[in-house]
C-alpha positions as a printed Julia matrix, in Angstrom:
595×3 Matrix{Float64}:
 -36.82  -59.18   39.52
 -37.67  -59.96   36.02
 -35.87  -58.52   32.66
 -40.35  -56.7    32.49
 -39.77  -55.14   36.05
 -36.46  -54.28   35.5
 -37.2   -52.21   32.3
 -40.32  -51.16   34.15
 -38.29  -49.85   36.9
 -35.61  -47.98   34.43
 -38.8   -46.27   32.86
 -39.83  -44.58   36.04
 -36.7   -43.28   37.18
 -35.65  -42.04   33.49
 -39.22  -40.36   33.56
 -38.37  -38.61   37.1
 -34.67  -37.53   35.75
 -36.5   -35.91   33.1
 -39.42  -34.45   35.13
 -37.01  -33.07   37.67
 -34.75  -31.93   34.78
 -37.97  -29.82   33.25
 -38.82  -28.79   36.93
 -35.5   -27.63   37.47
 -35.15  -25.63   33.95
 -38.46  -23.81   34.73
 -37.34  -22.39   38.25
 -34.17  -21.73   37.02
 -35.71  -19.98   34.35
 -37.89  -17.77   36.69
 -34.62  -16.69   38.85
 -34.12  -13.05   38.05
 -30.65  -12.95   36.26
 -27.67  -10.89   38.9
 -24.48  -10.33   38.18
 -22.23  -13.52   38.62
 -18.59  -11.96   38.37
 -16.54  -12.76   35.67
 -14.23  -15.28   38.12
 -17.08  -17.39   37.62
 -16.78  -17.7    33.72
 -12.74  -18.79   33.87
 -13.37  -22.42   34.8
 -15.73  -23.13   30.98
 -14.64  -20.18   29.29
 -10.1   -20.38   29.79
  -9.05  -19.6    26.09
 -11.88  -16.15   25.85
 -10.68  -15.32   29.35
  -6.92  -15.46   28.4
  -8.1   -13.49   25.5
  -9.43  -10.64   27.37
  -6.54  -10.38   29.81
  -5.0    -7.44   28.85
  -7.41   -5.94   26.86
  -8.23   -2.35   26.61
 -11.56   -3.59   28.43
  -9.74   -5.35   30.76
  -7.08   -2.01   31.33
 -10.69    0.2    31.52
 -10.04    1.05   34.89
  -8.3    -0.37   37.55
  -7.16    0.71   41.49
  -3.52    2.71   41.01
  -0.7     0.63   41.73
   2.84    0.02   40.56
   1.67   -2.39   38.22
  -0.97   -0.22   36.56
   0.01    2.96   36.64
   2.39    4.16   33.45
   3.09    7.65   34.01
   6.19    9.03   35.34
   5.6    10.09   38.96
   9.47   10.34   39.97
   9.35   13.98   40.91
   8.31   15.42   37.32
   7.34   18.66   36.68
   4.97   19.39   33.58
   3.52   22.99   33.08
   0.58   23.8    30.69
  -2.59   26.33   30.93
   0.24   28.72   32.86
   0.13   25.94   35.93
   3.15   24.1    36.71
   2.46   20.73   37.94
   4.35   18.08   39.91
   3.97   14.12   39.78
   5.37   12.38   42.78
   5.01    9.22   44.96
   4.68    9.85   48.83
   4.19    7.13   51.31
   3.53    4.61   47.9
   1.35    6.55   46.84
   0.58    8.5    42.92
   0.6    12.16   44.05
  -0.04   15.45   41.74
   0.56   18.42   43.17
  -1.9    21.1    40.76
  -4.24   23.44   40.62
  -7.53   22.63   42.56
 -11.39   24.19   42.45
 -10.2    27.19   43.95
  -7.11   28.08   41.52
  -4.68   27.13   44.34
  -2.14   24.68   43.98
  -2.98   21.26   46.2
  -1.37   17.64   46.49
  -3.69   14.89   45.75
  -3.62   10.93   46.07
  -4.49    9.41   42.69
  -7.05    6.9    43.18
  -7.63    4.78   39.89
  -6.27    4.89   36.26
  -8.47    5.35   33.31
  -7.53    3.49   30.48
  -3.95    2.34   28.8
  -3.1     2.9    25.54
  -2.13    5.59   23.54
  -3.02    7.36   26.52
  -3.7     7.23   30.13
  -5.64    9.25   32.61
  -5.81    9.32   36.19
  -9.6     9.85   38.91
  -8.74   11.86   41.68
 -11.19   11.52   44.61
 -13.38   14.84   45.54
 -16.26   14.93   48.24
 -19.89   13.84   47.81
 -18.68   10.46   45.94
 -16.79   12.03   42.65
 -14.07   11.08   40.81
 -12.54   13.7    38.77
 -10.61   12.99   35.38
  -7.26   14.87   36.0
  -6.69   17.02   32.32
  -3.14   15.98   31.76
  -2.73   12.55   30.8
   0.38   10.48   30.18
   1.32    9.55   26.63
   1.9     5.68   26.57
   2.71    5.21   23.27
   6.45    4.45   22.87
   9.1     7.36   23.07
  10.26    7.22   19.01
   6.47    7.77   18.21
   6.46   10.77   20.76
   5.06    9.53   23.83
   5.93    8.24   27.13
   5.57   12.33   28.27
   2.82   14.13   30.13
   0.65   16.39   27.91
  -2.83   18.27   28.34
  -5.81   17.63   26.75
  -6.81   20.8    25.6
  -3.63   22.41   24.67
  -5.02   24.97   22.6
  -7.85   26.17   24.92
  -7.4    28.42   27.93
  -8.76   27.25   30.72
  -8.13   28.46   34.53
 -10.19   27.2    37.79
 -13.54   29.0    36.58
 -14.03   27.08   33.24
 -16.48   24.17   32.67
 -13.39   22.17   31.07
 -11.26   22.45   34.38
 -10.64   19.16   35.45
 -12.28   20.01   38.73
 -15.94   21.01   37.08
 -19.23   18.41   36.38
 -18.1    18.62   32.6
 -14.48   16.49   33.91
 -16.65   14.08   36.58
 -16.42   10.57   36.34
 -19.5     9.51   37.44
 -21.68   11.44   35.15
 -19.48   11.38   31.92
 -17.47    8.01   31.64
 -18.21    5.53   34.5
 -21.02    4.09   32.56
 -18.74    2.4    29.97
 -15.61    1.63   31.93
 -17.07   -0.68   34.94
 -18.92   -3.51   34.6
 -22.51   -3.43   36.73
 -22.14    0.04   37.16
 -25.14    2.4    39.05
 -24.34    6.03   39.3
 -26.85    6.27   42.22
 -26.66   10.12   42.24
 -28.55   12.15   45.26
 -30.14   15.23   44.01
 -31.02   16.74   47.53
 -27.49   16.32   48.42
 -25.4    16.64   44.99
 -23.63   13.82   45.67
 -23.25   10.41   44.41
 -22.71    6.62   45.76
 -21.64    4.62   42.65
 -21.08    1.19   42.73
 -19.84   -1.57   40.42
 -19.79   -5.35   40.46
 -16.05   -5.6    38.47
 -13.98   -2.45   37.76
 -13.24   -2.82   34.23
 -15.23   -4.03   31.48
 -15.73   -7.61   32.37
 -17.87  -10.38   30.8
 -20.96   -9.51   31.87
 -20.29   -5.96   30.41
 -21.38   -7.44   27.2
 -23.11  -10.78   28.21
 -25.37   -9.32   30.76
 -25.89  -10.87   34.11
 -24.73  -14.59   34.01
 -26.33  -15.89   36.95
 -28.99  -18.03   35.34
 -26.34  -19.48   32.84
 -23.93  -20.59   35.92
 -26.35  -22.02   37.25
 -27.7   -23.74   34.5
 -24.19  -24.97   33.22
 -24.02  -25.91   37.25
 -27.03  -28.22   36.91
 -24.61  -31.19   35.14
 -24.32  -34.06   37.04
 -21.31  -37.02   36.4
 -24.29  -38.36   34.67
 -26.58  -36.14   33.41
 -25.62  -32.9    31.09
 -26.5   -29.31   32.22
 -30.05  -28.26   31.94
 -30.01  -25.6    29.1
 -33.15  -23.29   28.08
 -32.95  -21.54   24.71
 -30.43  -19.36   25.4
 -28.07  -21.11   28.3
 -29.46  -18.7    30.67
 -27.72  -15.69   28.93
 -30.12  -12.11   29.5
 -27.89  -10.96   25.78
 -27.49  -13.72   22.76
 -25.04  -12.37   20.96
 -24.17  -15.25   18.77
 -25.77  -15.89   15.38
 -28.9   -18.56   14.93
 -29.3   -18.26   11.56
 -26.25  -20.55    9.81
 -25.04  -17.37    8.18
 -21.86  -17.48    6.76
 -19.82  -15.22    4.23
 -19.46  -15.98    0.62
 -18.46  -15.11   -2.65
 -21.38  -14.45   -4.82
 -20.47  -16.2    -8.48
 -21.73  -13.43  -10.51
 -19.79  -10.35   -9.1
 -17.34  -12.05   -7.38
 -18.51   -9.58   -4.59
 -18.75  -11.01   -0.97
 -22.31  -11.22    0.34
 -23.86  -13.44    3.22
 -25.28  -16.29    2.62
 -28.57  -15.7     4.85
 -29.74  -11.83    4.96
 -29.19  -10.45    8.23
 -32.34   -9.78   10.79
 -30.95   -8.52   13.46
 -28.29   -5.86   15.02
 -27.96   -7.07   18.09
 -24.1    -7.79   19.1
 -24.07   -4.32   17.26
 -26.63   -2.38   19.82
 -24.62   -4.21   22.29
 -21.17   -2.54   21.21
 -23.04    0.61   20.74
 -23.67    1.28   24.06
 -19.95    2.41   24.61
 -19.02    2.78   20.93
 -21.29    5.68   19.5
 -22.01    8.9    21.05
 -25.0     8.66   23.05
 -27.07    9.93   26.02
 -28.17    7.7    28.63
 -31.84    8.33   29.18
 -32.36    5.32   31.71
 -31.06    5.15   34.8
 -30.58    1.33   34.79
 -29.03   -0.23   31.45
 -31.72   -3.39   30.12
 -29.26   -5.9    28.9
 -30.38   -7.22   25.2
 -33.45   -4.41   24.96
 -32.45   -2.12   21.81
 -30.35    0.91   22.31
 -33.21    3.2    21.72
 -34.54    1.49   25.35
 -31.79    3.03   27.51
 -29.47    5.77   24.99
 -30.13    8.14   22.37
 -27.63    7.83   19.53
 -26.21   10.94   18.69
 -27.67   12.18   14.99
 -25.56   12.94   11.92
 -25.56   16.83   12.43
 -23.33   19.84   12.89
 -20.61   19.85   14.58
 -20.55   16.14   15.51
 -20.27   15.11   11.29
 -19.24   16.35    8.24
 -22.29   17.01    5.71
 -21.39   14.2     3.96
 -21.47   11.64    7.47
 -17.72   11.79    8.18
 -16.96   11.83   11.99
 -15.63   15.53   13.06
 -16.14   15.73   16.93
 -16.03   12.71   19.21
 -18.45   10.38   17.85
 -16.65    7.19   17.96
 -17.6     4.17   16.11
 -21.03    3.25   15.65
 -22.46    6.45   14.22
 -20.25    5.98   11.21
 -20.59    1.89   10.93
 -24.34    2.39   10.29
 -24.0     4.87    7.35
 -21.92    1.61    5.84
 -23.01   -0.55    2.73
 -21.17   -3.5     4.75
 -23.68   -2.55    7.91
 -26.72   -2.95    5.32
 -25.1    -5.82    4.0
 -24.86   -7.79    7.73
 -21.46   -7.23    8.3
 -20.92   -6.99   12.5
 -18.08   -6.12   15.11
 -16.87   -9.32   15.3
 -16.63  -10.01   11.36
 -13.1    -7.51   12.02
 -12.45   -7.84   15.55
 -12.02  -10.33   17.71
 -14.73   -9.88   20.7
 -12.54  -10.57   23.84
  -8.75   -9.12   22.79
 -10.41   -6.6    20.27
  -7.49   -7.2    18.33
  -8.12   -7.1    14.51
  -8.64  -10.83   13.12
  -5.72  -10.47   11.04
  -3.0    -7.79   10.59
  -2.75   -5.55    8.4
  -5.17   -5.77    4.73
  -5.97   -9.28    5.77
  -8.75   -8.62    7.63
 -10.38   -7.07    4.59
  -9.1   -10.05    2.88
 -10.84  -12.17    4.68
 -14.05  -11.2     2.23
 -12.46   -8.8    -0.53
 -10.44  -11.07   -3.05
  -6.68  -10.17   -2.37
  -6.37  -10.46   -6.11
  -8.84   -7.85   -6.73
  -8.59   -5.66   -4.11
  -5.09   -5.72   -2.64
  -3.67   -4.94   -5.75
  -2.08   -1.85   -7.29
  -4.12   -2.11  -10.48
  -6.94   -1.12   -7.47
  -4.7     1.13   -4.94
  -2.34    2.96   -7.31
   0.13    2.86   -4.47
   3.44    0.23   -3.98
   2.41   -2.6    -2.92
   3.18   -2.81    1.31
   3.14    1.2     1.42
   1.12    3.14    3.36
  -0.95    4.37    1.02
  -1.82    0.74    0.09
  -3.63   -0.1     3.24
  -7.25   -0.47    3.16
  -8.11    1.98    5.88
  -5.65    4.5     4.18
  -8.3     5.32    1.46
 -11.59    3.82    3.76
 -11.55    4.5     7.07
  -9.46    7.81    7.28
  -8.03    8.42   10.92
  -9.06   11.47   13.16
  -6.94   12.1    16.07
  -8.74   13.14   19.09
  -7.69   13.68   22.95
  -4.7    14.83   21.2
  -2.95   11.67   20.51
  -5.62    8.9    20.35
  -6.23    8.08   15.91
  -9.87    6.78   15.67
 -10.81    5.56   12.51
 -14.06    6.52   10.3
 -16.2     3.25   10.19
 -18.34    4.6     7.3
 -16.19    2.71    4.84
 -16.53    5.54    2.24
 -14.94    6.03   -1.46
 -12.54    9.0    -1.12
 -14.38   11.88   -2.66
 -12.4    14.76   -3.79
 -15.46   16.13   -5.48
 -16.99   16.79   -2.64
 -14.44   18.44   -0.88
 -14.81   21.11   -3.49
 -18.47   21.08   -3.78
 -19.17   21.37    0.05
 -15.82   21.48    1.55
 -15.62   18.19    3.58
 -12.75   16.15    3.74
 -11.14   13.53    1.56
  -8.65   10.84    2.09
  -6.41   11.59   -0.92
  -5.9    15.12    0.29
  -5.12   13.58    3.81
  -2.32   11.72    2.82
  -1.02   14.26   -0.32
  -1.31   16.86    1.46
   0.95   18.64   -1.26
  -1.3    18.11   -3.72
  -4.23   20.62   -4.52
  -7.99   19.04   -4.05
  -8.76   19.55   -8.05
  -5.2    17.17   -8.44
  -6.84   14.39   -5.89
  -9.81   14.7    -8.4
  -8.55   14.1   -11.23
  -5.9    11.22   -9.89
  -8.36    8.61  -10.1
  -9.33    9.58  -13.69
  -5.93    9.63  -14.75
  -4.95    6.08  -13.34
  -7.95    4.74  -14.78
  -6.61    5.6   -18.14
  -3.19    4.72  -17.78
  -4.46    1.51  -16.74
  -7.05    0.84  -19.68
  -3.99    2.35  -22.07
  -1.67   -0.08  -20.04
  -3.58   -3.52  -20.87
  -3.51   -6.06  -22.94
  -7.15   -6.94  -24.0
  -7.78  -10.34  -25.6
 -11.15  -11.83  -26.64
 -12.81  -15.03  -26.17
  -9.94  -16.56  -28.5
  -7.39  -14.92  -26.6
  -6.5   -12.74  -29.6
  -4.75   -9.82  -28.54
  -6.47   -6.14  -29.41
  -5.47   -2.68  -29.36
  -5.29   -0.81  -25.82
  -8.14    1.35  -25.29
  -7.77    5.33  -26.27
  -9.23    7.99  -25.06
 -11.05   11.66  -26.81
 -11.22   14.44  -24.71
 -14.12   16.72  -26.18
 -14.83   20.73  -25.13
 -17.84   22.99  -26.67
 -17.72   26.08  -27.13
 -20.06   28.97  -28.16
 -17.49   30.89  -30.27
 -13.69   30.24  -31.31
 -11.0    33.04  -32.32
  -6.95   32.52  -33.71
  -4.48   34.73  -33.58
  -0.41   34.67  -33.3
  -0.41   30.79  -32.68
  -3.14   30.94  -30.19
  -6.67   29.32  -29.93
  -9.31   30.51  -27.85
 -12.45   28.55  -27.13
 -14.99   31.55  -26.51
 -17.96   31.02  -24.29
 -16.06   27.2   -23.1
 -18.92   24.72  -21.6
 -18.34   23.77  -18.27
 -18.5    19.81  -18.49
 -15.18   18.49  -20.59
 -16.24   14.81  -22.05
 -14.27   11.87  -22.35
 -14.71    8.63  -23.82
 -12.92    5.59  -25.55
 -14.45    3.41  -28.17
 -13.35   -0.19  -28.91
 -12.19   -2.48  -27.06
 -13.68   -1.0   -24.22
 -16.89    1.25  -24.58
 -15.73    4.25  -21.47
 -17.67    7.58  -20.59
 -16.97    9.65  -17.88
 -16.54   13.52  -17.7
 -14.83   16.35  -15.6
 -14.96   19.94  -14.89
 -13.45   21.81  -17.52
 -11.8    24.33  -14.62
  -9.87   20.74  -13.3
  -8.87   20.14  -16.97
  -6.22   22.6   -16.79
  -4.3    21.39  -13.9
  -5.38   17.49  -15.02
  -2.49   18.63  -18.05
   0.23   18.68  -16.25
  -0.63   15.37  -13.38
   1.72   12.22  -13.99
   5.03   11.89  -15.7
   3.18   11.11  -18.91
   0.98   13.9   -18.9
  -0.1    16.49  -22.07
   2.44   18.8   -20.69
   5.2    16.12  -21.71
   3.43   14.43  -24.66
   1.19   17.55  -26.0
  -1.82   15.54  -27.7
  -3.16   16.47  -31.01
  -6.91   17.68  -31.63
  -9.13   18.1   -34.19
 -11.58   21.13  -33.8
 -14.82   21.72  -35.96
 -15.92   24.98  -36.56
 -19.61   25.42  -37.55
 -20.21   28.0   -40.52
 -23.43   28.46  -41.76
 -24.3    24.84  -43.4
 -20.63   24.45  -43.27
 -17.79   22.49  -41.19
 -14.57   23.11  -41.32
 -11.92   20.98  -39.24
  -8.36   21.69  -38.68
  -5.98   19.3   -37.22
  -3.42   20.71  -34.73
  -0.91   19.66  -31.75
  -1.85   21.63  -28.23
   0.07   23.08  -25.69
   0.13   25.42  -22.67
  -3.91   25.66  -21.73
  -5.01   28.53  -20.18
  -8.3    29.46  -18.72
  -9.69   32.92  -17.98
 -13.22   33.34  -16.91
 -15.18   31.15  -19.8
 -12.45   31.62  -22.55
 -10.21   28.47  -22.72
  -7.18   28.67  -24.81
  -3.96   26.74  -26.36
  -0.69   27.2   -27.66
  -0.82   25.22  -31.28
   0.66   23.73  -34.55
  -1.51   23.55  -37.39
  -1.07   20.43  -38.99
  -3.97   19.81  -41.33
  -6.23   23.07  -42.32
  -7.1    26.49  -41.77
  -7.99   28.04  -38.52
 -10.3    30.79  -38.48
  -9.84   34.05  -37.28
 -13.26   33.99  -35.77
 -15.7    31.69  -36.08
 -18.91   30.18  -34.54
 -20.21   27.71  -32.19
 -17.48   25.13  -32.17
 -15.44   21.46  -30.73
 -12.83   20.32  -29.74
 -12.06   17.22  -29.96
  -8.64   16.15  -27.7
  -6.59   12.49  -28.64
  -5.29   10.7   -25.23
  -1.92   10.16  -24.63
  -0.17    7.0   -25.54
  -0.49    7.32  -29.39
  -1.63    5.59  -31.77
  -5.07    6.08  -31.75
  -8.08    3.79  -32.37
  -9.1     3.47  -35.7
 -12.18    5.1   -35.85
 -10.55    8.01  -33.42
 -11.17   11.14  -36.31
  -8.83   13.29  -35.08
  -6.4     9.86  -34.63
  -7.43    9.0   -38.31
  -6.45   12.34  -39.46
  -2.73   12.92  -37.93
  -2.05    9.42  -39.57
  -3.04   10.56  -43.02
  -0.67   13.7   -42.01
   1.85   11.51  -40.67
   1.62    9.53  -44.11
């Protein structure tokens, strides 16, 4: 054969290889996807697998055995809701001896545990195909954090045989309320003629295909490599859900603000809609999930209303994660699930504030110049101040996703909760208010400011300054008459700073910190208006005191005359942390009296 028919010959079958390669990728493509079983996915996919093992996904559910089950069945009695239970093994079996449908005490075999950790529950089998969620669970978490005990779920309702909580009723069942996001493949397959249901799954706990969809078309397309030849791959490697990112996005640092931001907007949600199918509160409004169709296709997410969220979006009742997450500036900003956890241990991608560090500038951010607490305290975590825990099923701390500022304010304004107040729970709300004002200024009064040259400046100071319609003096005391409501504050060189306050929060703000007024009474200029006249008197203040819209202070005259009466008038209030700016006129005038 010549060197022409030999490359002639190589043509043809490098043509057919890629003809049947094409041929192949089309049929495969035209295969409805099933469910492969995740045994399939260990051979390609070892490190996510060993991942995974030992997950809460992978603890989900599972068949009760001596391995899996972590409650203590040696003959224990527990007693709650005026039952007294018993939790023993017979023939190597779980057994609970409790209250059943009719109020009378039976023994029953537990069939499967439901979930791990902090808590775990336990399905007992019931006729017509249910599994019932048994209402005392065992506390997992270690003994010094006060678990490994039995405990009920709703400790502080009463409930007997008759109630929709009893673990016996439709409200407790399995099949209806929880199978759908603990089992993998999972068809409820309820009978309405009969009442009864024949659920099936393909893996008991949540398995790869949980989030993946049915793999069959990508097994057999990663099956289609030869020793020769590499597998035949569509678009998507066969996968029904694409949950990895096409678009070369990538977090950075913008320049300007020094603010993380990604560097390709974000399109679409749809690793999110994924997790949200078990991660939000939801009703299922298809019978059969759609793998990768939006949320809205099979579920109804759960809207921010009474009683499932505070009026200001933070979670109250049981409404998980996603709810929350979506309310987020990082949501609109493209931040996903796996930007903070890792998607097969769900383990955090780094302990503690580094997995906010992974975008927020440790420098910046994990600093007590932007906490206010000691540095490796509680109160310096992250999620201490932005995702505030809720506990719910007693025991189980679930954190608000929303990624809020604390807001005090609103605590007083509408009455929802704030983070401050959750930690200090000693302190009054208008005190968590004001806390953040006062750091700021004892951290503007506590730095050095240099300019361009590096030339050190003075520290910014600070005027407090109160209106008032009328002003009276008598016996030492000053009374503001009439007192506006809004109490203005401001700095003027080197830093240019507004901001205001409440006057009613002014009064306890007086006495916050161990450099407060009430240790270091300030001095204050107030201007009286008289006609075409001013008059101001210069005086140290102590002791405020305010009743209705009068507003008044123990004080020293130090420069003037303080009218007896007088008209529309202001106060004007010097910081503490003395001396004052220049151009500060009540500053300027206690350092002419000082001269």
């Amino acid at each position: 054969m010549t060197m022409k028919h030999r490359r002639e010959v190589l043509g043809t079958v490098l043509a057919a290889i890629v003809l049947n390669q094409t041929v192949l990728a089309q049929a495969l493509d035209a295969l409805p996807a099933t469910y492969a079983g995740g045994t399939t996915c260990v051979d390609c996919h070892q490190a996510e697998t060993e991942r995974w093992q030992g997950s809460d996904h992978d603890r989900a559910m599972t068949e009760a055995t001596e391995a899996t089950v972590l409650g203590d069945f040696r003959d224990v009695a527990f007693t709650a809701q005026g039952v007294t239970s018993r939790f023993y093994r017979q023939d190597g079996a779980f057994m609970v001896r409790t209250d059943g449908p009719d109020g009378q005490l039976h023994d029953y075999p537990i069939r499967y545990t439901f979930g791990w950790w902090p808590l775990q529950q336990y399905l007992i089998e019931f006729p017509g195909g249910r599994l019932q969620s048994l209402g005392i669970a065992w506390d997992s978490r270690a003994a010094e954090d006060g678990g490994q005990r039995w405990y009920h779920l709703y400790p502080n309702e009463r409930i007997d045989h008759a109630s929709r909580l009893h673990w016996t009723g439709r409200d407790q069942n399995w099949n209806y309320q929880c199978a759908e996001c603990h089992s993998t493949n999972l068809e409820k397959h309820y009978d309405l003629a009969t009442d009864s249901f024949h659920t099936t799954w393909s893996e008991i706990d949540v398995a790869c295909e949980s989030c993946h969809g049915p793999a069959s078309r990508h097994v057999a397309q990663a099956r289609s490599a030869t020793p020769d030849t590499p597998p035949v791959w569509d678009a998507d490697k066969g996968l029904v859900v694409q949950l990895a990112d096409r678009d070369g996005g990538v977090w950075i640092h913008d320049a300007a603000s020094g603010q993380p931001k990604r560097s390709v907007p974000r399109t679409q949600h749809r690793q999110i809609e994924t997790c949200a199918r078990c991660h939000s509160r939801r009703g299922q409004i298809s019978e059969r999930d759609q793998p990768g169709r939006p949320l809205g296709d099979t579920h109804r997410l759960a809207l921010l209303e009474a009683p499932l969220y505070h009026p200001d979006g933070q979670i109250k009742d049981e409404v998980f994660d996603v709810g929350s997450f979506i309310q987020s500036r990082m949501y609109a900003k493209g931040v996903t699930c796996t930007d903070c956890h890792d998607a097969h241990s769900l383990k955090l991608k780094a302990p503690g504030n580094g997995v906010c560090a992974q975008c927020h500038q440790p420098a910046r951010y994990d600093a007590e110049s932007h906490h206010h607490h000691a540095p490796g305290s509680s109160g310096a975590a992250c999620v201490a101040c932005h995702m505030p825990q809720q506990r719910y099923m007693v025991i189980d701390e679930r954190a608000d996703h929303s990624l809020r500022i604390p807001r005090p304010d609103l605590t007083l304004k509408i009455g929802t909760p704030n983070a401050c107040n959750a930690c200090h729970t000693d302190k009054s709300t208008s005190a968590a208010l004001l806390a953040p004002l006062a750091l700021t200024l004892k951290t503007a009064q506590a730095t050095e400011h240099k300019d361009k040259g590096g030339e050190a400046h003075a520290k910014p100071q600070f005027l407090f300054v109160q209106s008032a319609e009328g002003v009276t003096y008598a016996d030492g005391r000053l009374t503001l008459k009439g007192i506006s409501p809004v109490t203005i504050l401001f700095s003027d060189r080197p830093e240019r700073l507004a901001d205001h306050m409440a006057t009613e929060n002014f009064v306890p703000f007086w006495g916050e910190g161990a450099d407060s007024f009430k240790s270091d009474p300030p001095n204050g200029t107030l201007s009286v208006v008289e006609g075409e006249a001013m008059d101001n008197v210069v005086m140290t203040l102590r002791n405020p005191r305010l009743a209705g819209r009068d507003l008044s202070y123990e004080v020293e005259v130090l420069e003037g005359r303080p009218p007896a009466s007088g008209g529309a008038a202001s106060l004007f209030i010097d910081i503490i942390g003395m001396p004052l700016t220049p151009v500060s006129f009540a500053g300027a005038r206690r350092r002419m009296w000082r001269r």
